[in-house]
C-alpha positions as CSV (number, residue, x, y, z in Angstrom):
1,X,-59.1,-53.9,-95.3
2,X,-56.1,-55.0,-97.0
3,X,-56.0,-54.6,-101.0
4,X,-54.3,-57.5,-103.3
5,X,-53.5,-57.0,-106.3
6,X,-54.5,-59.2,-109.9
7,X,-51.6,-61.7,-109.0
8,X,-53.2,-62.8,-105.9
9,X,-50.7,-60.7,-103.7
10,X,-51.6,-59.0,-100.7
11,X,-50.2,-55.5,-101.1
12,X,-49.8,-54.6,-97.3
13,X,-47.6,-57.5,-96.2
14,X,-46.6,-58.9,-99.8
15,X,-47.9,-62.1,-99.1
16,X,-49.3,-64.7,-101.9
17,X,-53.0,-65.0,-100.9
18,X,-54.8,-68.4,-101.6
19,X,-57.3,-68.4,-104.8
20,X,-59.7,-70.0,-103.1
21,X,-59.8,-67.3,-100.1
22,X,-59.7,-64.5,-102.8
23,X,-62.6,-65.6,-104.3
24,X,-64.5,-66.4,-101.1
25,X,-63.7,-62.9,-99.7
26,X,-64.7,-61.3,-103.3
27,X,-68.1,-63.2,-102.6
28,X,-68.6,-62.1,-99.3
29,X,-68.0,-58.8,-100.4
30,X,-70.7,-58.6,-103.3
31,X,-73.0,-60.4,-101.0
32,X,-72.7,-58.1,-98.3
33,X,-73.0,-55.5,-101.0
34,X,-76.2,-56.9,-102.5
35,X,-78.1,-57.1,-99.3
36,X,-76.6,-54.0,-97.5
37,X,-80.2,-51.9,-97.8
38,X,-82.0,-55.4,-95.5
39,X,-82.2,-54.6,-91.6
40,X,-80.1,-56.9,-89.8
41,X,-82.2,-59.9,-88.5
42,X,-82.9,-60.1,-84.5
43,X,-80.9,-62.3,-83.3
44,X,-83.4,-65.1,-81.3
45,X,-83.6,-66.6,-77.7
46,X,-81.1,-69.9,-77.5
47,X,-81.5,-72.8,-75.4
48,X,-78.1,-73.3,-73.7
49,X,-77.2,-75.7,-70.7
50,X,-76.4,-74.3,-67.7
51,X,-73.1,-76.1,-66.4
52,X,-74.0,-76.6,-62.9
53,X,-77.5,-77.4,-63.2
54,X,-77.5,-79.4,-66.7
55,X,-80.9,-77.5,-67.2
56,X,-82.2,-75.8,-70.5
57,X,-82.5,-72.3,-70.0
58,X,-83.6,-69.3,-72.3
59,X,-80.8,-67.0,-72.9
60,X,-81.4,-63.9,-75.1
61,X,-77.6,-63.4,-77.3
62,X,-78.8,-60.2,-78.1
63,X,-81.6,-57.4,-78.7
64,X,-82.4,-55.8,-81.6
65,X,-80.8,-52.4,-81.0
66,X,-83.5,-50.3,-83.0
67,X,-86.2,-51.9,-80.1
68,X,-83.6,-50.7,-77.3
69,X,-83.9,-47.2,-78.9
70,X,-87.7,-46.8,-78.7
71,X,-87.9,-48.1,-75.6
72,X,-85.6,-46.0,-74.3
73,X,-87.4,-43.3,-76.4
74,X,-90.9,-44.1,-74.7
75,X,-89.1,-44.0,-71.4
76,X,-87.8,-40.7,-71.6
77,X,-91.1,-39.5,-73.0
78,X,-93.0,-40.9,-70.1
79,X,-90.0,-39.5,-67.8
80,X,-90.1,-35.9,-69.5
81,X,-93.9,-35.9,-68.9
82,X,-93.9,-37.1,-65.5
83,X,-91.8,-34.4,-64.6
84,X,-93.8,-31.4,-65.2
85,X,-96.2,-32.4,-62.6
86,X,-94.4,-30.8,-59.7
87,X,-94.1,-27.4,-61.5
88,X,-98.5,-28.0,-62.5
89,X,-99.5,-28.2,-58.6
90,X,-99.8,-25.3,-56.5
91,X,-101.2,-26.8,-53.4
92,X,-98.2,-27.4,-50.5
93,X,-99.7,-30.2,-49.5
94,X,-99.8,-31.7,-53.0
95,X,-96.2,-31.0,-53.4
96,X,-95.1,-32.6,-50.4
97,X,-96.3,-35.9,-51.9
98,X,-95.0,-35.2,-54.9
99,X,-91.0,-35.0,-53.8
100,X,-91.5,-38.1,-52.4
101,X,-92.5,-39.5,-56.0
102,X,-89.7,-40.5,-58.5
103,X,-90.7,-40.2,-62.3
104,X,-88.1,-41.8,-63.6
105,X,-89.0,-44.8,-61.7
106,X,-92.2,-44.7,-62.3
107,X,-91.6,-44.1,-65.7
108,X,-89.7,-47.4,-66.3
109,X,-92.1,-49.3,-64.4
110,X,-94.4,-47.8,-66.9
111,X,-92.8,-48.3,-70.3
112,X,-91.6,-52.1,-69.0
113,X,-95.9,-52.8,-68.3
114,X,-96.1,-51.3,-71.6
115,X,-93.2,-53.5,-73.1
116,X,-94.3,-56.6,-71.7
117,X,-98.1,-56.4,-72.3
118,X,-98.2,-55.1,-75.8
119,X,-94.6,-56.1,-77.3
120,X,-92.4,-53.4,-79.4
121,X,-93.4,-50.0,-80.1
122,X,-93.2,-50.9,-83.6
123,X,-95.8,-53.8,-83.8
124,X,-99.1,-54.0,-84.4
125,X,-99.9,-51.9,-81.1
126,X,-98.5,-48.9,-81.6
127,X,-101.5,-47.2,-82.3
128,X,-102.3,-48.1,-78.2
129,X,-98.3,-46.6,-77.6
130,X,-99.4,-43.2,-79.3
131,X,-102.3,-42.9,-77.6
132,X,-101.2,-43.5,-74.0
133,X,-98.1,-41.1,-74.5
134,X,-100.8,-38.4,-76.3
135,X,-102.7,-38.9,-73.2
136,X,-100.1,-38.6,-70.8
137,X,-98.0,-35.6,-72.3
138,X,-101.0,-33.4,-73.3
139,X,-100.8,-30.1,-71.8
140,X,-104.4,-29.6,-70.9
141,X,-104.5,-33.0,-69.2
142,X,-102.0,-32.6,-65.4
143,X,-104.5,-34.9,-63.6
144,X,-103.8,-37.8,-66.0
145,X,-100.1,-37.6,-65.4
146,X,-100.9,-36.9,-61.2
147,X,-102.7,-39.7,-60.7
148,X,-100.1,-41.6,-62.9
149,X,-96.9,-40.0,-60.6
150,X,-98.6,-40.9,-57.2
151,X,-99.7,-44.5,-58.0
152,X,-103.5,-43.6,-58.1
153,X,-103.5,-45.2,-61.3
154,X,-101.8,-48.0,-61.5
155,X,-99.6,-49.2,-64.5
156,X,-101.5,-52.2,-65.5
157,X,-104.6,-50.1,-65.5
158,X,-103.4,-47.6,-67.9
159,X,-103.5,-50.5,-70.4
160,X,-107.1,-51.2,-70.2
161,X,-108.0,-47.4,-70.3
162,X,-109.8,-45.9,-72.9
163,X,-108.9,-42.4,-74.6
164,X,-111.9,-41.2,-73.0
165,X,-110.9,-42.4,-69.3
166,X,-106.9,-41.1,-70.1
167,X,-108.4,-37.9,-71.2
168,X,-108.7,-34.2,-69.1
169,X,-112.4,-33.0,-67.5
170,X,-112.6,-30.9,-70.1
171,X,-112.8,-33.4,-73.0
172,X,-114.5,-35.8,-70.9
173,X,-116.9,-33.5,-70.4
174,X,-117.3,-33.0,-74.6
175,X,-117.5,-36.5,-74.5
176,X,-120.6,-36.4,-72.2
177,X,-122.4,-33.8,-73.7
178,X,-122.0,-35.4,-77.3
179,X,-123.6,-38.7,-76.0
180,X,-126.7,-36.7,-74.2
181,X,-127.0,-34.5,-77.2
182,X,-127.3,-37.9,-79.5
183,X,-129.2,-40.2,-77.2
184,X,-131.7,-37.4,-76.2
């Protein structure tokens, strides 16, 4: 950033700056100053013509870069989770389907279900966000993230799930035995 001096010189090319651009970038600068702890604003969707069509479409300028990052944090989650599921089977003929399964794909397709059903990580659904990725990365719960790798449970499915259907045998069994031990 060049520096000028009190005269109204700019000291790195000893030119006279204009007084009215001195004081416009001295108010850009206290403005940017006062509002540097705001988050910048997401930029929104703009209707632009397409040249050869002369139709209005929806063109996104640009994504907030904070919502990139937890995506792409909710991706590699899924991705890191879905990729222990190999190592979890023992049964050959388990692990033959398995190769033929790609968690990273289905870990996108996952996360962009996610994305488009419930919006941003940070909204009001995140509470739904924590507790699928709870669901799918707890350690005592392999047949969650199985079903998940081969397809048996689809991603749009995973949405309408409760905790209790995400959940292993073993706390679906608690679950059972709480209801029979208050109903009975």
């Amino acid at each position: 950033m060049n520096k000028k001096n009190c005269s109204g010189y700019d000291e790195s090319t000893n030119a006279k700056v204009p007084s009215g651009i001195k004081k416009k970038r001295k108010f850009e600068e206290e403005e940017h100053a006062a509002f540097a702890s705001k988050k910048p604003r997401r930029k929104r969707k703009l209707a632009k013509l397409s040249k050869d069509k002369g139709q209005k479409t929806m063109v996104s300028s640009s994504k907030c870069p904070d919502e990139d990052v937890k995506r792409k944090q909710v991706r590699e989650n899924l991705v890191e989770a879905l990729s222990k599921v190999y190592g979890e089977n023992n049964d050959e003929t388990m692990k033959e389907q398995l190769r033929a399964c790609d968690p990273i794909g289905v870990a996108a397709s996952v996360e962009s279900v996610l994305f488009e059903a419930l919006g941003p990580i940070t909204g009001p659904n995140k509470p739904k966000y924590i507790s699928i990725l709870f669901c799918v990365n707890y350690s005592e719960n392999p047949d969650f993230r199985r079903k998940i790798l081969l397809g048996e449970v689809k991603p749009e499915r995973i949405l309408t799930m409760t905790d209790e259907e995400m959940g292993s045998h073993k706390f679906q069994e608690k679950i059972r035995r709480i209801r029979e031990r208050f109903a009975g």
